[in-house]
DSSP file (Angstrom, degrees, kcal/mol; ACC not computed):
  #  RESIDUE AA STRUCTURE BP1 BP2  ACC     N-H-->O    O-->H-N    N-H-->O    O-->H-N    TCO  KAPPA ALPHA  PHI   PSI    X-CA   Y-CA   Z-CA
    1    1 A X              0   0    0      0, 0.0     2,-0.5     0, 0.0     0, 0.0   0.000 360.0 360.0 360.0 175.3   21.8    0.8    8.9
    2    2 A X        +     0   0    0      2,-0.0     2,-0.1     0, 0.0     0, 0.0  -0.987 360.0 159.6-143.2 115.3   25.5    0.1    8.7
    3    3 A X        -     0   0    0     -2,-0.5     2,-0.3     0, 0.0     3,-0.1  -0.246  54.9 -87.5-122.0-162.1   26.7   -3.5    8.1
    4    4 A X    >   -     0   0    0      1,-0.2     3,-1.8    -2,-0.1     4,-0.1  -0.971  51.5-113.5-117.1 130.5   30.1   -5.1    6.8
    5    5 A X  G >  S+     0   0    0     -2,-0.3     3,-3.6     1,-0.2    -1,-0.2   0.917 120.0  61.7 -28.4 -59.1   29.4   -5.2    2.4
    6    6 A X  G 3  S+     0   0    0      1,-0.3     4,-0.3     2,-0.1    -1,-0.2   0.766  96.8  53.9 -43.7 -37.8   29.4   -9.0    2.9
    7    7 A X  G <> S+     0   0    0     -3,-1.8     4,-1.9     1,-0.1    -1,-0.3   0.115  80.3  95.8 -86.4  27.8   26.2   -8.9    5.3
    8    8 A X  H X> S+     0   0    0     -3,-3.6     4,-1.1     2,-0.2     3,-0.9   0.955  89.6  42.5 -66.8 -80.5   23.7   -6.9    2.8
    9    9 A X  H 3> S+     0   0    0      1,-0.3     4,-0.6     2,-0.2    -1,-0.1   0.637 115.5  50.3 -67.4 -24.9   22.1  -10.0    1.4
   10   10 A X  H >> S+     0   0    0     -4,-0.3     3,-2.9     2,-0.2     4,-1.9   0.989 116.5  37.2 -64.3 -72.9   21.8  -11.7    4.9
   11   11 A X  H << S+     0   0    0     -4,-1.9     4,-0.2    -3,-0.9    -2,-0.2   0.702 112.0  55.7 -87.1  -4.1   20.2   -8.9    6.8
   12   12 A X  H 3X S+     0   0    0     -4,-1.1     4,-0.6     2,-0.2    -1,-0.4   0.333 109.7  51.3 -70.4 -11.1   18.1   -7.8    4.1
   13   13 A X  H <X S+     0   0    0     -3,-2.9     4,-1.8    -4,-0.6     3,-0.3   0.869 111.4  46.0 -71.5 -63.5   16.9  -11.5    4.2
   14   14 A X  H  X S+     0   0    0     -4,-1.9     4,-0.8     1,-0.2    -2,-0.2   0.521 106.4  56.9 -37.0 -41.8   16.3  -11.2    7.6
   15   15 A X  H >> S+     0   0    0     -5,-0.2     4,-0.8    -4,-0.2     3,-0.6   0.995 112.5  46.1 -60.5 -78.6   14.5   -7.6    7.2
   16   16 A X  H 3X>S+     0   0    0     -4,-0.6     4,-2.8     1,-0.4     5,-1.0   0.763 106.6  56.4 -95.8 -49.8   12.0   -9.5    4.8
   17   17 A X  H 3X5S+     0   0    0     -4,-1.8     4,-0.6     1,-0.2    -1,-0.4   0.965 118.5  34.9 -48.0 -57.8   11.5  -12.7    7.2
   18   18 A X  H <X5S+     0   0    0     -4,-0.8     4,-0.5    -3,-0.6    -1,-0.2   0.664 113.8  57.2 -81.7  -7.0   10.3  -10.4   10.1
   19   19 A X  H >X5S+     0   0    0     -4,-0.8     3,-3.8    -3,-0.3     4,-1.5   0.941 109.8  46.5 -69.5 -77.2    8.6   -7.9    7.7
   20   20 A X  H 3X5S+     0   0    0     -4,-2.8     4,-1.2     1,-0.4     6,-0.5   0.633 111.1  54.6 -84.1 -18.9    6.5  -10.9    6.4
   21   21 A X  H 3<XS+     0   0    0     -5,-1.0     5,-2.5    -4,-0.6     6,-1.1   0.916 103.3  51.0 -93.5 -12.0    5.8  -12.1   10.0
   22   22 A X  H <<5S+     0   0    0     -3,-3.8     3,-0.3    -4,-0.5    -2,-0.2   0.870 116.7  47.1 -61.1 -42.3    4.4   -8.9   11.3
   23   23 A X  H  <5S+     0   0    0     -4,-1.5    -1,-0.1     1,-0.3    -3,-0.1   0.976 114.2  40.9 -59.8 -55.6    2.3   -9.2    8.3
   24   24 A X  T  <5S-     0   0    0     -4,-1.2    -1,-0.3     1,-0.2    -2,-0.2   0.560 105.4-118.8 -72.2   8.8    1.2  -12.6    8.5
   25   25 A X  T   5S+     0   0    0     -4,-0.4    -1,-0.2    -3,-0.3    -3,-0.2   0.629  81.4 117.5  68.3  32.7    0.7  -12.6   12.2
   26   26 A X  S   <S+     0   0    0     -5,-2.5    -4,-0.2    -6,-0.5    -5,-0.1   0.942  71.0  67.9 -95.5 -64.2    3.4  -15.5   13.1
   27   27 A X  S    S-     0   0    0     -6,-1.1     2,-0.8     1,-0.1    -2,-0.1  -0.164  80.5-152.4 -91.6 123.5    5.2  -12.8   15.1
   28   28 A X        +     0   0    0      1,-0.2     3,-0.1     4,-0.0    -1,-0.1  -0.834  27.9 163.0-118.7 118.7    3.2  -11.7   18.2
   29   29 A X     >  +     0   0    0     -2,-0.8     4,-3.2     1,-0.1    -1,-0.2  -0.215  31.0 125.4-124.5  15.3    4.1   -8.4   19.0
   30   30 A X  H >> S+     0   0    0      1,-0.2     4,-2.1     2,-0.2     3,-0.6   0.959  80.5  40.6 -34.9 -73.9    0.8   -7.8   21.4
   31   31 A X  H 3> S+     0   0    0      1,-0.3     4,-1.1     2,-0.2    -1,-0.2   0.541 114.0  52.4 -83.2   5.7    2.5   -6.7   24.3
   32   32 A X  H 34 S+     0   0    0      2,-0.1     4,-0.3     1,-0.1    -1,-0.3   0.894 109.0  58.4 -85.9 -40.5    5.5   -4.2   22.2
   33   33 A X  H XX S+     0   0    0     -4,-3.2     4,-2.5    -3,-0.6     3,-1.9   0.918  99.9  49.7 -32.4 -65.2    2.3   -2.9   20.8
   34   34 A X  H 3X S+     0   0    0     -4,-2.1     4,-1.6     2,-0.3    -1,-0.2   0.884 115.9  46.5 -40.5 -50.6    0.9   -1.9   24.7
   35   35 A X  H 3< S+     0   0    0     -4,-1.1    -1,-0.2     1,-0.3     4,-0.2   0.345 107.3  55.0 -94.7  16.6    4.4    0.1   25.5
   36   36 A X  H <> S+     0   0    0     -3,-1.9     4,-3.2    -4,-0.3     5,-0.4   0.688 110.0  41.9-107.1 -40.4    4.4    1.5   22.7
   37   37 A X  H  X S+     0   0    0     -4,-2.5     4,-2.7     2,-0.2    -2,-0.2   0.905 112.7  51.9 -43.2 -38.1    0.9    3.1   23.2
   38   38 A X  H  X S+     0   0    0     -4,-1.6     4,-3.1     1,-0.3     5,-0.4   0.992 111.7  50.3 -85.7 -41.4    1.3    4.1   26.7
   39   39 A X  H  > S+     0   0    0     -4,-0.2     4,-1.1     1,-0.2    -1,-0.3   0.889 113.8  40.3 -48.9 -42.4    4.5    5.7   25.7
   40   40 A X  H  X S+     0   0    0     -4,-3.2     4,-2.0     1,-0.2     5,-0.3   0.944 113.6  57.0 -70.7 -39.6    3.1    7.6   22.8
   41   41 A X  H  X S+     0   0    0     -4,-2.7     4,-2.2    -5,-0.4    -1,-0.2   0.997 117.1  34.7 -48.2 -60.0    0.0    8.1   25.4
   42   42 A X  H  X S+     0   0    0     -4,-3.1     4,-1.7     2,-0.3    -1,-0.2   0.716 113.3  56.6 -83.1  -9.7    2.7   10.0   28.3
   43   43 A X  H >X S+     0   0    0     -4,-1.1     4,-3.4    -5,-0.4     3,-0.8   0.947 112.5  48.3 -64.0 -74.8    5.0   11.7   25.7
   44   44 A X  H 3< S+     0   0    0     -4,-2.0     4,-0.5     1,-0.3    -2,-0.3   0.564 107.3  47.8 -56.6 -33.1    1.7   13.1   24.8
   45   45 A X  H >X S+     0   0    0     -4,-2.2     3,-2.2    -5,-0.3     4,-0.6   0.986 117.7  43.7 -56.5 -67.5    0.4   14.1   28.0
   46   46 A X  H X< S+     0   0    0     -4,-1.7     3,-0.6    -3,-0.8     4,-0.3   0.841 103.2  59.7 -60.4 -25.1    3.9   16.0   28.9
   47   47 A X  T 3< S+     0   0    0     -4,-3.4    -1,-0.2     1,-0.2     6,-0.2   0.661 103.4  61.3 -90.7  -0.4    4.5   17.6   25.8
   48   48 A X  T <4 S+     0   0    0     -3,-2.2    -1,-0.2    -4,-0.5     6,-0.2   0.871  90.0  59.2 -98.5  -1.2    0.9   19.5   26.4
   49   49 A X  S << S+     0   0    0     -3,-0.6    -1,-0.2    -4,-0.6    -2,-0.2   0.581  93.6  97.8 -75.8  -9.1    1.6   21.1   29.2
   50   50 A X  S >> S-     0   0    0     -4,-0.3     4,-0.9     1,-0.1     3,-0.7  -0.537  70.6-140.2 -55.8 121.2    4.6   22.7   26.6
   51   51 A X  H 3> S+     0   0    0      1,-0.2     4,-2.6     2,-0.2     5,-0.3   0.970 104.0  57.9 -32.1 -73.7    3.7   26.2   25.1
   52   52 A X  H 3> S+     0   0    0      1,-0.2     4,-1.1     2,-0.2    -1,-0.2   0.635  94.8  55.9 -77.9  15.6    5.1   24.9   22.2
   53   53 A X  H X> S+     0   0    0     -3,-0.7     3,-0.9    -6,-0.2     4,-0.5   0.909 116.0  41.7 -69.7 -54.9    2.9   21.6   21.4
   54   54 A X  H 3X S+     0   0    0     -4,-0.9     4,-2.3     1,-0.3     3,-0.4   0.863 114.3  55.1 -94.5 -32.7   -0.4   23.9   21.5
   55   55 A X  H >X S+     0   0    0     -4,-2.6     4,-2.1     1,-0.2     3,-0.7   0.990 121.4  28.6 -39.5 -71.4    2.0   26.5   19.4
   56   56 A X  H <X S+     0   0    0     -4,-1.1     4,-0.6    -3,-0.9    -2,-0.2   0.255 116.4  62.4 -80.8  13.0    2.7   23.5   16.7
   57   57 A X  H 3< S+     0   0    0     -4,-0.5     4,-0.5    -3,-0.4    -1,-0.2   0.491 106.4  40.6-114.0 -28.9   -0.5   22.1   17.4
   58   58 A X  H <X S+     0   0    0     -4,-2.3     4,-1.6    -3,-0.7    -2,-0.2   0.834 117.2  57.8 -99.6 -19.0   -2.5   25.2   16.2
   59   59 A X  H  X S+     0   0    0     -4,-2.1     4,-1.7    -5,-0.3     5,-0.3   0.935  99.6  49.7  -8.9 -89.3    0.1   25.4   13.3
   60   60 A X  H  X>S+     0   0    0     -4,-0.6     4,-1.2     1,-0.2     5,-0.6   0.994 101.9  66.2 -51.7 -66.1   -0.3   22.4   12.0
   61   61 A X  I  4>S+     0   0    0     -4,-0.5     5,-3.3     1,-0.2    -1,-0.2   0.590 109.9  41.5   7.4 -86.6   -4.0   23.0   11.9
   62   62 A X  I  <5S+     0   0    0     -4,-1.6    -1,-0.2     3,-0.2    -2,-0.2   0.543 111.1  43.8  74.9-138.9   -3.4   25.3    9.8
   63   63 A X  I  <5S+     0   0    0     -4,-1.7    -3,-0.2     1,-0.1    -2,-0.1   0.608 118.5  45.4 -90.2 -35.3   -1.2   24.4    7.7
   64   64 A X  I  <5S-     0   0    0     -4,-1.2    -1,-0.1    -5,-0.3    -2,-0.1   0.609  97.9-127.2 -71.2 -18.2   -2.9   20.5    7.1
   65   65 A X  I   < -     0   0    0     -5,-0.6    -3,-0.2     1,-0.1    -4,-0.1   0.969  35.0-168.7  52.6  47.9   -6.0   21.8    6.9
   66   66 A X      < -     0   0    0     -5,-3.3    -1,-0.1    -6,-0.4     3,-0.1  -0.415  21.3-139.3 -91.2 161.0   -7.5   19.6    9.4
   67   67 A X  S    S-     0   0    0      1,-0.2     2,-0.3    -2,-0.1    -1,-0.1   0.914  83.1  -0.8 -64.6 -50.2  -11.6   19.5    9.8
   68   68 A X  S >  S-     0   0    0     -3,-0.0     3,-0.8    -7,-0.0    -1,-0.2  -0.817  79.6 -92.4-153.1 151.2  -11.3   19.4   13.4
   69   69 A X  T >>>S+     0   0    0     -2,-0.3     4,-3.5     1,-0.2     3,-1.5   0.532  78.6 127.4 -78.9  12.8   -9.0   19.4   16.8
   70   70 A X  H 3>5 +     0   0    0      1,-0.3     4,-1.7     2,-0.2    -1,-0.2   0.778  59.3  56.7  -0.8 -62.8   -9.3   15.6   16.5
   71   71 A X  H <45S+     0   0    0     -3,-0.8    -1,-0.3     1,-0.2    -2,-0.1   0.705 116.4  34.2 -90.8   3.6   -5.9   15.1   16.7
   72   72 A X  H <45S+     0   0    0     -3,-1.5     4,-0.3    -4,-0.2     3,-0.3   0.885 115.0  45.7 -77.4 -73.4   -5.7   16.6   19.5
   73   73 A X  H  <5S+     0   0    0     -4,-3.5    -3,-0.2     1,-0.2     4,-0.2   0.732 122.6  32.0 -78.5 -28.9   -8.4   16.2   21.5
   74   74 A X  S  X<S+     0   0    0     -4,-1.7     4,-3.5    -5,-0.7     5,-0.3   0.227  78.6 127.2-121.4  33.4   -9.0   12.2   21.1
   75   75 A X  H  > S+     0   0    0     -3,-0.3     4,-3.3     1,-0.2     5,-0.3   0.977  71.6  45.9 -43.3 -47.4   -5.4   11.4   20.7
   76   76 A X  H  > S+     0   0    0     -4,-0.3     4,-3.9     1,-0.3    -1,-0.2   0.912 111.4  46.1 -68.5 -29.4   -5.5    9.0   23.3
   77   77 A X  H  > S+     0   0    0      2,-0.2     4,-2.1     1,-0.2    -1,-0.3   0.997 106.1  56.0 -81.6 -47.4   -8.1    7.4   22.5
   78   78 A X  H  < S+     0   0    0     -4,-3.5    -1,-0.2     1,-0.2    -2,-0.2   0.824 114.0  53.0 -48.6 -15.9   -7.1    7.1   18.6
   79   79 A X  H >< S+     0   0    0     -4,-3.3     3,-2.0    -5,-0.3    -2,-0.2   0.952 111.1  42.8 -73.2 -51.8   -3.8    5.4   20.3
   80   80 A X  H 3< S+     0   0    0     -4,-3.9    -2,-0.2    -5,-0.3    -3,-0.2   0.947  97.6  68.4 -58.3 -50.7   -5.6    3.1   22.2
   81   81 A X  T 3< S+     0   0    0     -4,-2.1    -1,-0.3    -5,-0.2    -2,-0.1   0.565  78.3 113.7 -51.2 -20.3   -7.7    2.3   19.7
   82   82 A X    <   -     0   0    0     -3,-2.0     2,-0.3    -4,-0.1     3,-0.1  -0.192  44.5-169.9 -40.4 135.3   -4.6    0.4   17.7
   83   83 A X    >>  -     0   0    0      1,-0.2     3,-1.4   -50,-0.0     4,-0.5  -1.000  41.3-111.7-136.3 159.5   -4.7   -3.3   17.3
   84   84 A X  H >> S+     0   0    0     -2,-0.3     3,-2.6     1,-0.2     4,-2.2   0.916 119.8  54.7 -29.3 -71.0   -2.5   -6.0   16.2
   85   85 A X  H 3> S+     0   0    0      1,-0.3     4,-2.1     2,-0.2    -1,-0.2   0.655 101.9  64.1 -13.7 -41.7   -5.0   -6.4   13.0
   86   86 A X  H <> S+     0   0    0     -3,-1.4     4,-0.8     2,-0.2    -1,-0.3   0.843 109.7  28.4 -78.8 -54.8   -4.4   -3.0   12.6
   87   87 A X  H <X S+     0   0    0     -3,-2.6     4,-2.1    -4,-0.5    -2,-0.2   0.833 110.7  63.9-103.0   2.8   -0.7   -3.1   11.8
   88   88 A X  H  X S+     0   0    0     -4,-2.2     4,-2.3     1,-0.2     3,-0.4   0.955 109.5  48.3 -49.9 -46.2   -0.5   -6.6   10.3
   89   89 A X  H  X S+     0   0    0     -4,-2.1     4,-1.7     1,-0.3    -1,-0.2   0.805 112.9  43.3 -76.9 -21.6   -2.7   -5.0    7.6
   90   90 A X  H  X S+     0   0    0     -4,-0.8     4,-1.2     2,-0.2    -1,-0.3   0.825 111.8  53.4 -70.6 -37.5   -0.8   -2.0    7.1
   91   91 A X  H >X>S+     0   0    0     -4,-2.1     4,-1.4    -3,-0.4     3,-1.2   0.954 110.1  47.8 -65.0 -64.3    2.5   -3.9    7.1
   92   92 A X  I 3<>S+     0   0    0     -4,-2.3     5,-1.3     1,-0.2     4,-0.5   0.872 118.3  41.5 -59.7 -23.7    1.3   -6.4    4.3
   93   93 A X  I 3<5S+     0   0    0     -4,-1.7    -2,-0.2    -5,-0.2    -1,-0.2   0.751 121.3  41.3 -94.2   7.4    0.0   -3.5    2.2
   94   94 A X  I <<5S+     0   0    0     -3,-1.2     4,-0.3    -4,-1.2    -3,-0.2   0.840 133.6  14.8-104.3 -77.0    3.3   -1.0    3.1
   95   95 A X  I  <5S+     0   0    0     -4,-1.4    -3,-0.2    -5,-0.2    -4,-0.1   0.382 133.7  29.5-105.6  19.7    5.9   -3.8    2.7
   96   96 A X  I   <S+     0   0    0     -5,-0.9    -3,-0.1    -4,-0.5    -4,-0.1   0.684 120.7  36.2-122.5 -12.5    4.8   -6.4    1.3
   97   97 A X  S   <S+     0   0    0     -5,-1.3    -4,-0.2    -6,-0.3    -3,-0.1   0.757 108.1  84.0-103.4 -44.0    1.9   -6.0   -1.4
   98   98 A X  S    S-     0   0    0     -6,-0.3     2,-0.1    -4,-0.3    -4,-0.1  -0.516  97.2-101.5 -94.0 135.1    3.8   -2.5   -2.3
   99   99 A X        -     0   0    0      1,-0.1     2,-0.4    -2,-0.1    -1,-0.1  -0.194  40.4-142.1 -48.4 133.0    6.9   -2.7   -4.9
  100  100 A X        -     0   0    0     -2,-0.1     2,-0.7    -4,-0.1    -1,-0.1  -0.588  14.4-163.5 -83.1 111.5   10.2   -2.7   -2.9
  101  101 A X        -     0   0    0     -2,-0.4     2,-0.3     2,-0.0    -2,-0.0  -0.901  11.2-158.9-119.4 128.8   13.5   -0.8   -4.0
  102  102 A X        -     0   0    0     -2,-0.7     2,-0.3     2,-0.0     0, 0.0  -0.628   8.4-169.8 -81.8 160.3   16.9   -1.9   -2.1
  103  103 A X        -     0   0    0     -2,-0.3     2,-0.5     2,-0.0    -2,-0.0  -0.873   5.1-170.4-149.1 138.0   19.5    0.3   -2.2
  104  104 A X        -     0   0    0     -2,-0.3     2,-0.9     2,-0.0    -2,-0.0  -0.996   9.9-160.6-164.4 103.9   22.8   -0.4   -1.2
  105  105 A X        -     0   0    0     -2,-0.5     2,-0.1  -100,-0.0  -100,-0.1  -0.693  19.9-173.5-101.7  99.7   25.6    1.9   -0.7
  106  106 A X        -     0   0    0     -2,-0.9    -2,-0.0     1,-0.1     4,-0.0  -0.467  29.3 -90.5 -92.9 173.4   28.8    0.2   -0.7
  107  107 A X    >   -     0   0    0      1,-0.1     3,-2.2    -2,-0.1    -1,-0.1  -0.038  38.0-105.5 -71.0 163.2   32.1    1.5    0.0
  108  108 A X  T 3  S+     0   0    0      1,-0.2     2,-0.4     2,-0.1    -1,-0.1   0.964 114.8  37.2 -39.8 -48.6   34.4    2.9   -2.6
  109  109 A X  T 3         0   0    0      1,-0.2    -1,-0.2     0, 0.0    -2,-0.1   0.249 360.0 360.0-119.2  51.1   36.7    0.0   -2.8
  110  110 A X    <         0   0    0     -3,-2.2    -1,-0.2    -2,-0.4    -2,-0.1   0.224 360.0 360.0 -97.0 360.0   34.5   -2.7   -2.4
């Protein structure tokens, strides 16, 4: 993201505060959860009627080595199937249980 130098430590505080609420379940993010399924749910619907999903769809195959057309064939359900629980846990073990590096590019003549 692209701040003013002075506002790193601020919105990187601010990152961490909402990070650690996702986690801890104080921030209730049910119903961004829902529109974010059904979108990924109607993306997914139009982009098969596409020659090229079922192109990059047998591709990946593939190329992943998948067992099975799984991700394919029960996409929707493995979207629905999401739950809050689901990413609070991921969230504490992706950014909060796992060491963290900032990085901060300020300008030359800072």
């Amino acid at each position: 993201m692209v701040c003013k130098p002075s506002d790193v430590d601020q919105i990187a505080s601010e990152i961490k505060t909402i990070l650690n609420g996702l986690a801890s379940g104080e921030i209730n993010f049910s119903e961004d959860l829902e529109k974010v399924k059904t979108n990924l749910n109607n993306t997914f619907n139009i982009n098969k009627q596409k020659n090229s999903f079922w192109t990059k769809s047998i591709r990946n195959y593939y190329f992943n080595h998948y067992k099975n057309w799984d991700f394919v064939t029960d996409f929707e359900s493995m979207v629905n199937k999401i739950s809050k629980k689901d990413i609070e846990k991921l969230a504490k073990k992706y950014f909060i249980k796992t060491p963290q590096i900032k990085a901060v590019l300020y300008p030359e003549n800072y």
